[in-house]
N, C-alpha and C positions, 0 to 999 in steps of 0.2 A: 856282239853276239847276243843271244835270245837266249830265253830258258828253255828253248830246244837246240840251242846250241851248247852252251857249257860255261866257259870260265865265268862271265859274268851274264847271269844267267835274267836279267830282271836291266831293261835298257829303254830309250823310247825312242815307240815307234808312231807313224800314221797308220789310223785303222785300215787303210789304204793297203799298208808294208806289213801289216800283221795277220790280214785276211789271207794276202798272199804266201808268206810262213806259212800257214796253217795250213792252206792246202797243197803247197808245194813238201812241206814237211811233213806233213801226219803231226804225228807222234810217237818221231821217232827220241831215242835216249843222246841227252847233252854228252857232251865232252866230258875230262876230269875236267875239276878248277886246278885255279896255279898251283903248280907246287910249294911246298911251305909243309908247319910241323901239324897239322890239318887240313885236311883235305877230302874231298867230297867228290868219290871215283863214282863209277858203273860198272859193276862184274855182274854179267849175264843179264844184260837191263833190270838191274836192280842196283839202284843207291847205295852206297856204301859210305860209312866215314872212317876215316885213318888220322890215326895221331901218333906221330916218330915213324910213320911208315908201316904200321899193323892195325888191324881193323881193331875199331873202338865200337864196345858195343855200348850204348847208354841207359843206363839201369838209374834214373836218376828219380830230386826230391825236390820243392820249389822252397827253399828258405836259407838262411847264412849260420845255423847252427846245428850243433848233435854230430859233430864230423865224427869222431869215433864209432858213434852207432850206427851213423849211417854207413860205413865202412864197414862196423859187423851183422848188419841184418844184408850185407850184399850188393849196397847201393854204389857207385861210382862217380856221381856226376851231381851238383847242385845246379839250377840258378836263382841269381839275386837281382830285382830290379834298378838297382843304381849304384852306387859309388858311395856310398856310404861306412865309414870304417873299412873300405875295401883290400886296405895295404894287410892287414890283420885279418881278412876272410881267406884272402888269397895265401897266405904262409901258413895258418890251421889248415888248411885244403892240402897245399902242399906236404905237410907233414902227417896226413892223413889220404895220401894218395886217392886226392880228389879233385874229379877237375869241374872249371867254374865256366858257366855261360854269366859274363858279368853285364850288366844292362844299361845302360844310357839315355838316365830319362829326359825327355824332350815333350815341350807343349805339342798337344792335342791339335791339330789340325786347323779346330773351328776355335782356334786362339789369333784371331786375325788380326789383330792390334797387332799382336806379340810379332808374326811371322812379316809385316808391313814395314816395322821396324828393326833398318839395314845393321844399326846399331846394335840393339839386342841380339839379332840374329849369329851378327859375329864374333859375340861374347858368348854367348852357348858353343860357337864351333870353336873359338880357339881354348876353351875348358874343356871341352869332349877329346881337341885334337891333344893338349895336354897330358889328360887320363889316358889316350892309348898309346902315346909314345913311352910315357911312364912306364906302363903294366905287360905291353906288350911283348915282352921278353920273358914274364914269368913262369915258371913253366905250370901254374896251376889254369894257365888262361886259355880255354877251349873253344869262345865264341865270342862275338859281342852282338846285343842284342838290343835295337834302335827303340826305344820308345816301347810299352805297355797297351797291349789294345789300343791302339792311335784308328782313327777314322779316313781313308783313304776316297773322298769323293774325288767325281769325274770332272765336278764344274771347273769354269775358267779361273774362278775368285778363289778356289786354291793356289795358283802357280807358285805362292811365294814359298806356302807350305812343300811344294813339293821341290823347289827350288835349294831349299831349305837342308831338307831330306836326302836331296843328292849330292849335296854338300859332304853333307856327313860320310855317306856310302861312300864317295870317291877318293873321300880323305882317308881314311880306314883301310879301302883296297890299297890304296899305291903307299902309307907307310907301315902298316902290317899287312901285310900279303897269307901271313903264316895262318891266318884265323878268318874260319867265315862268318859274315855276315848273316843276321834277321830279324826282323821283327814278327811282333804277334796281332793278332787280329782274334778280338772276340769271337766265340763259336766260331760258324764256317759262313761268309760272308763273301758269294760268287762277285759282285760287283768290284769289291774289294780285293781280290784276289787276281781280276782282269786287271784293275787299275796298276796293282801293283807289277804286274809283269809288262804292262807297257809303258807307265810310267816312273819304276826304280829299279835301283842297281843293287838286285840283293842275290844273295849265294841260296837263302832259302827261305819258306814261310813257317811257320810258327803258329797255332792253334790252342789260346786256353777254351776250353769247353769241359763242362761237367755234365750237365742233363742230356745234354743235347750230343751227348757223344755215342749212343745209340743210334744215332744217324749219319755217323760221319763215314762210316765204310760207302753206304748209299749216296752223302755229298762227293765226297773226291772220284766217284765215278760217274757224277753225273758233270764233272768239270774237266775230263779226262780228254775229250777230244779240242780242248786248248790247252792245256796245263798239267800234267803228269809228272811234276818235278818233285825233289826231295822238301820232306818236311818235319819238324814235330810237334807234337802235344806239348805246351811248356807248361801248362796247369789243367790239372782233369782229377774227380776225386765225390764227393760226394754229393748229394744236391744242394744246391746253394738255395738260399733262403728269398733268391731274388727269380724264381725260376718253377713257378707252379705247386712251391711246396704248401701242402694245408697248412691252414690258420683256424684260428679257433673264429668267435664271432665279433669280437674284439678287434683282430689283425696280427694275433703274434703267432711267429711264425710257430708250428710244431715241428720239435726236432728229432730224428730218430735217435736209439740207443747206440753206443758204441759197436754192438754187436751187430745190428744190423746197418751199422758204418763198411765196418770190417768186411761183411758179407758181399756189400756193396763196391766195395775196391776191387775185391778178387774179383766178383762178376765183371764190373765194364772191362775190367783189365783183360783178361780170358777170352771173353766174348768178344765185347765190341773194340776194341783198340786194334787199329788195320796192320797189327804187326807183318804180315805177309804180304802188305801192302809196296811195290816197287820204287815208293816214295819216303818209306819210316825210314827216320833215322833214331827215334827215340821219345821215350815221354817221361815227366818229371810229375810225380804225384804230390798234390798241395793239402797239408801246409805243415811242411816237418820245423814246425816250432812249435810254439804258442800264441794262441792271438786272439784277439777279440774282433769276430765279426758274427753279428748277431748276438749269439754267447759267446762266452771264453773259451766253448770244448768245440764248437760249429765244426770249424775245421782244424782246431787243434790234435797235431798224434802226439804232444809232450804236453803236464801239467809243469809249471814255474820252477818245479825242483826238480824237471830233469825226468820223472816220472812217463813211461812209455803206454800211449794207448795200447788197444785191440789191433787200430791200424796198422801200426808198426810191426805188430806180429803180419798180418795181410802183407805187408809188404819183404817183408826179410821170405816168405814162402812164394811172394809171385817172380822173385829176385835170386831166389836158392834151390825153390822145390821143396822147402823144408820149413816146419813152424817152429820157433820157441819151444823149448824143452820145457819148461811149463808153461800151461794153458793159461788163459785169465781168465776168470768170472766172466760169464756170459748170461748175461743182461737178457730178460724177457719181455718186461715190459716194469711203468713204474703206476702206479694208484695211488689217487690222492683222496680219501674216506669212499676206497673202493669205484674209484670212478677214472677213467683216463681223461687225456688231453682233450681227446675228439670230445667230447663230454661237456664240453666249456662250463669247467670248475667258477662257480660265482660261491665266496662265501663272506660274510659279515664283519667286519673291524671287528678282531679281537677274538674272532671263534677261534676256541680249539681246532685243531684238525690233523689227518695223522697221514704221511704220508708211507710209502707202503713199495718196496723195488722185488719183484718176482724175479730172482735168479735161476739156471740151469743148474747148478753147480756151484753149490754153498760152501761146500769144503775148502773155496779157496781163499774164503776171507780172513784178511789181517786186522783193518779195520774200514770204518764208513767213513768218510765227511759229507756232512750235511747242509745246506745253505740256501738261502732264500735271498735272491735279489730283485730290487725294480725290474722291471720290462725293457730292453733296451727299444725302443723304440726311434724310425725313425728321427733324425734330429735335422739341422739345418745341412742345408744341400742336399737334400734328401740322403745324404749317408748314415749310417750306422757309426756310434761311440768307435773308437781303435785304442783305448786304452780300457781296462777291466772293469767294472764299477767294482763299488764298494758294497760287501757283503750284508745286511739289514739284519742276518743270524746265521751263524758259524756253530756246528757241534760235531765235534769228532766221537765218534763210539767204535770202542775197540773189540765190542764184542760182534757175535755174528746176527746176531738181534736185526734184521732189514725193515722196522720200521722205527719211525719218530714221530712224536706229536709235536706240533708248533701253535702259535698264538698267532694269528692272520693281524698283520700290519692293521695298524690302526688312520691309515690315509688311503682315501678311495683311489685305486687304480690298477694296471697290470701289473703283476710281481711272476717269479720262476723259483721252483723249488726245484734244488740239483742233490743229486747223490752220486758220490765219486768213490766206487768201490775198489778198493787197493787188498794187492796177495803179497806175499813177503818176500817178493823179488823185484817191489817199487812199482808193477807194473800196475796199471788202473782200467777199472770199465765206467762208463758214464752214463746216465741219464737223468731225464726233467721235464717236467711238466709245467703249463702256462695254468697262472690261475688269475681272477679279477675278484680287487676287493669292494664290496659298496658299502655304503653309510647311509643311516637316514635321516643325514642332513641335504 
């Protein structure tokens, strides 16, 4: 069957046998898939998912922590990219009535060595077939999800990749039946999304996009007259640092304030997320941990001890209707000797300098942390650091005093001043500014 037909919605065909579909089909609405304790119906040609036999709505978050909170800001649903400590994600989930799209990571397509060799290839599938015989019973397990933004070309010198790929799909469907299948595909990628439906066996597609989620109502209707099937958002959230955002003249990226983080969740969410769309089944807002990419706060909604951004308020009201019974500190903007980011701050080894965070709403402060670190600048593979740097100057000030003076690094090069403003409910608002140091050596 086709993904105009239903149980297994993603098969291959000849362009031949698909043209024909197409126009003897329309698009019209699949089938249910198999029965099992998930399941991906049509009421009123509109997609539905059902889990124990009741519709499951998914209000979900993209990381493996905060289950408690994320259970009281309203959320339901995690996913996790791989297997990692999973026996232990999966029973916290559970004991926080939460369910897990768990992922199964698999080489990238254009890993062709990898995919050539029969050997390798059958050691990834009988570890993957492993982990779902394992886990598949659990009741915190909601999906499985093949690979991470994996690249789906048309050529022939893929076969082995997608030989590979239906491997896994096939194994999956016939010993768990109860859970569907997907994978994700970078932003919205039509070539990619044909390939996928003539060339694999998936229950549904999957979409991380941030910037570019302003146009996805406009993509999935212009891919409607092949493909009108179920799908979600598995990461969507602020702009990413890799995606048009300003730079100073340097190259570091500028990042906005928590506040207009926050402001920014509830817009796309609202606005642009095709919730009315006859294909949603759900989206998963990134990045309910902490982490470092680009900064430690980029997409962080928790600081290391557990502390809740702006975001997390955004989200417990786009998930309840309702915000946090206290507000946070909302963030204006931050001045480094009265000058912003756009500005590209150049000062001297060793100058004083004072940096300076314009609040709405002063009253709510408990205290500041202050901090100045190197520039994470790209590194080798063109990635960004994934674990935190080390801080160059640390100062907490408990008063409500919003500026500090520091001594500018005495080694020429990019550094970031951060200010992390905490109210006495742990909760925090953030911003920072890029600045560059020179020498006249």
């Amino acid at each position: 069957m086709s993904i105009l037909d239903g149980k297994y919605p993603f098969v291959k065909f000849s362009v031949l046998n698909l043209l024909m579909v197409l126009f003897f089909s329309g698009c019209r609405q699949p089938a249910d898939t198999a029965s099992g304790k998930v399941q991906i119906r049509t009421i009123e040609g509109k997609y539905r998912l059902y889990r124990e036999g009741k519709p499951y709505e998914i209000k979900g978050a993209a990381g493996n922590a905060h289950f408690h909170t994320l259970k009281e800001m309203g959320g339901n649903t995690i996913r996790v990219w791989d297997t990692t400590g999973l026996s232990v994600i999966l029973d916290s989930a559970a004991t926080h009535q939460i369910a897990v799209i768990v992922g199964l990571p698999v080489f990238n397509s254009d890993y062709t060595e990898f995919y050539a060799d029969s050997a390798k290839v059958q050691r990834q599938y009988r570890a993957f077939k492993a982990v779902v015989n394992k886990y598949k019973n659990h009741p915190s397990v909601l999906m499985w999800c093949i690979g991470n933004e994996l690249d789906f070309p048309f050529r022939p010198s893929y076969h082995s990749f997608y030989k590979a790929f239906n491997q896994l799909t096939e194994m999956i469907h016939q010993d768990d039946p109860d859970h569907p299948i997907t994978t994700t595909v970078l932003n919205f990628n039509k070539k990619y999304i044909f390939n996928l439906i003539t060339r694999c066996n998936l229950d549904l597609i999957s979409f991380n996009i941030f910037g570019r989620i302003t146009y996805l109502k406009d993509d999935l209707k212009s891919v409607s007259w092949f493909w009108n099937g179920p799908f979600m958002v598995t990461e969507w959230g602020a702009d990413g640092p890799w995606e048009g955002t300003a730079q100073t003249a340097w190259g570091a990226y500028i990042e906005d304030t928590s506040t207009k983080k926050a402001e920014q969740y509830q817009e796309r969410f609202i606005k642009y997320m095709p919730k009315e769309g006859p294909g949603f089944l759900g989206a998963f807002a990134f990045f309910w941990g902490n982490k470092q990419e680009g900064t430690q706060s980029w997409f962080s909604m928790f600081d290391e001890h557990n502390g809740r951004s702006q975001v997390v308020d955004a989200m417990k009201y786009l998930w309840t209707g309702k915000h946090l019974e206290s507000p946070f500190p909302q963030v204006k903007h931050m001045l480094l000797n009265e000058r912003g980011a756009r500005d590209n701050i150049l000062l001297s080894a060793g100058q004083t300098f004072s940096a300076k965070v314009i609040l709405l709403n002063q009253d709510k402060i408990k205290y500041v942390k202050w901090e100045v670190y190197p520039e994470d600048w790209y590194k080798k593979n063109n990635l960004h650091n994934d674990k935190k740097l080390q801080p160059l100057i640390q100062q907490i000030k408990t008063d409500r005093f919003l500026e500090h003076n520091f001594v500018a690094p005495g080694i020429e090069g990019p550094y970031r001043v951060f200010a992390t403003i905490y109210d006495d409910h742990g909760n925090f608002s953030t911003c920072n500014t890029p600045f560059y140091v020179v020498t006249d050596k």
